[in-house]
C-alpha positions in Angstrom: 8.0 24.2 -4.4 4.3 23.5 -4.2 3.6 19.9 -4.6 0.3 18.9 -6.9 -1.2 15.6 -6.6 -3.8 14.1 -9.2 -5.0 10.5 -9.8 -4.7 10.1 -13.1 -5.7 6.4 -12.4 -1.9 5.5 -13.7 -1.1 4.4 -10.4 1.6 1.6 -10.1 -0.5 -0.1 -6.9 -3.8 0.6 -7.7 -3.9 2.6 -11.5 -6.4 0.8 -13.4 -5.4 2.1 -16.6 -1.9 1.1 -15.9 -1.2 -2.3 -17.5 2.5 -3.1 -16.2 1.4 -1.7 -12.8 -0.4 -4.2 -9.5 -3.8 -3.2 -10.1 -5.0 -3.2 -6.3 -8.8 -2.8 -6.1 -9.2 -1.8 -2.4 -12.4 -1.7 0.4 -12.5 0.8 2.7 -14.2 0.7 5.9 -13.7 3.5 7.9 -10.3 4.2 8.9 -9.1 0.5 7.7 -8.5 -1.1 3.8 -8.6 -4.5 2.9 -7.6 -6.1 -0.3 -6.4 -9.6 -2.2 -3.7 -9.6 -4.7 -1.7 -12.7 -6.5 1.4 -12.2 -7.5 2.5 -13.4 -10.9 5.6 -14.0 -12.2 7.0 -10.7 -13.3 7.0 -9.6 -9.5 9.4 -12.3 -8.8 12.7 -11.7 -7.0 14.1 -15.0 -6.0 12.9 -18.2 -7.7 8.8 -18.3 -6.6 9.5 -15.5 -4.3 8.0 -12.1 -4.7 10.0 -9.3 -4.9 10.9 -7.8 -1.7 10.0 -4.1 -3.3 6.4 -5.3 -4.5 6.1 -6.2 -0.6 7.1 -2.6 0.5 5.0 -1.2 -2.3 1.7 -3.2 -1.4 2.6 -1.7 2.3 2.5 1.6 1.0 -0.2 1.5 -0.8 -2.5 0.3 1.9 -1.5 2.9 4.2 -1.1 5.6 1.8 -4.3 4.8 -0.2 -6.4 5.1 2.9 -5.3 7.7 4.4 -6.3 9.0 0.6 -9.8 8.3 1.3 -10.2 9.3 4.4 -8.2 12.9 4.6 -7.4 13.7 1.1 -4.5 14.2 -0.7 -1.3 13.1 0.8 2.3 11.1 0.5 4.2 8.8 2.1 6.7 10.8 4.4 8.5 7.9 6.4 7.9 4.2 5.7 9.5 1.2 8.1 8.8 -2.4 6.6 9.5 -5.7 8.7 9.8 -8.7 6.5 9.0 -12.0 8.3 8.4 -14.4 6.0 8.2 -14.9 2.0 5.4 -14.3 -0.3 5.4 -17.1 -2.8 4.4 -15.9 -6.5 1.0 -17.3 -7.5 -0.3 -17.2 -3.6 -3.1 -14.9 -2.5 -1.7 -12.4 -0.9 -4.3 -10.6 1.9 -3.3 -6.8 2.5 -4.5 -4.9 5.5 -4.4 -1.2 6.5 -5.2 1.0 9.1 -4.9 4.3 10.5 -3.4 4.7 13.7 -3.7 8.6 14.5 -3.7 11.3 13.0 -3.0 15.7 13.7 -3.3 18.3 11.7 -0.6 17.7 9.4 0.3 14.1 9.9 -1.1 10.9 9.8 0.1 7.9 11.4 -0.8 4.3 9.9 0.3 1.0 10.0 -0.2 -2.1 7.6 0.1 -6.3 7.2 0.7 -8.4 4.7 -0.6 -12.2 4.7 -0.5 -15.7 3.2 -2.8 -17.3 4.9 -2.5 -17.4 8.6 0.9 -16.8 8.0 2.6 -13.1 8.2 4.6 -12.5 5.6 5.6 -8.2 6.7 4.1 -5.4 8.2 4.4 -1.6 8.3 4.3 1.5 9.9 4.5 4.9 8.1 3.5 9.2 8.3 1.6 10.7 5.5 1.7 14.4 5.4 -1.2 16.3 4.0 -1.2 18.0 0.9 -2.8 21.3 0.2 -4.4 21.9 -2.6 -4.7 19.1 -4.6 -7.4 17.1 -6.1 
């Protein structure tokens, strides 16, 4: 089966013309991503706490979306997530990417999620490379 991938800017992380979806407007420098989100209520899992999933997905997304960027067209092949500590809904959240190598197929990345000074999870994940998309 030959896999396609488009941005059709419906994106649940960072679609812009998705209005249920996070709406991540990310910098890139290089081979790293930055970006600020705030989670409202409707991301909530436990009373003020932010959805454990929404954590994992704003991982992702700043691994995935960078290597994006950088190489092309690719998806998430293998994603670990450590929670530390909980995001609170209505506190700026500061998300951080990176990539940590890469080969001819794969690329290796890694991500963190803050409140502050304070670490709330962090990532590491594989991207394979997808041929002929746009």
């Amino acid at each position: 089966m030959k896999l396609e991938v488009a941005d059709d800017r419906h994106c649940f992380a960072c679609g812009m013309d998705n209005p249920e979806g996070l709406r991540i407007e990310w910098t890139v420098e290089g081979k790293t991503t930055y970006a600020e989100f705030v989670p409202e209520r409707k991301y909530q899992g436990w009373k003020g706490i932010v959805h454990g999933g929404i954590i994992a997905t704003l991982l992702d997304e700043a691994m995935t979306r960078l290597a994006c960027v950088v190489y092309g067209a690719v998806v998430t092949a293998e994603m670990t997530v450590r929670f530390v500590a909980p995001a609170k809904i209505g506190e700026k959240i500061s998300i951080r990417g990176e990539i940590a190598s890469e080969s001819r197929k794969l690329i290796e990345m890694k991500a963190s999620l803050y409140a502050g000074e304070t670490l709330i999870a962090h990532s590491t994940g594989k991207a394979i490379r997808v041929k002929g998309s746009q």
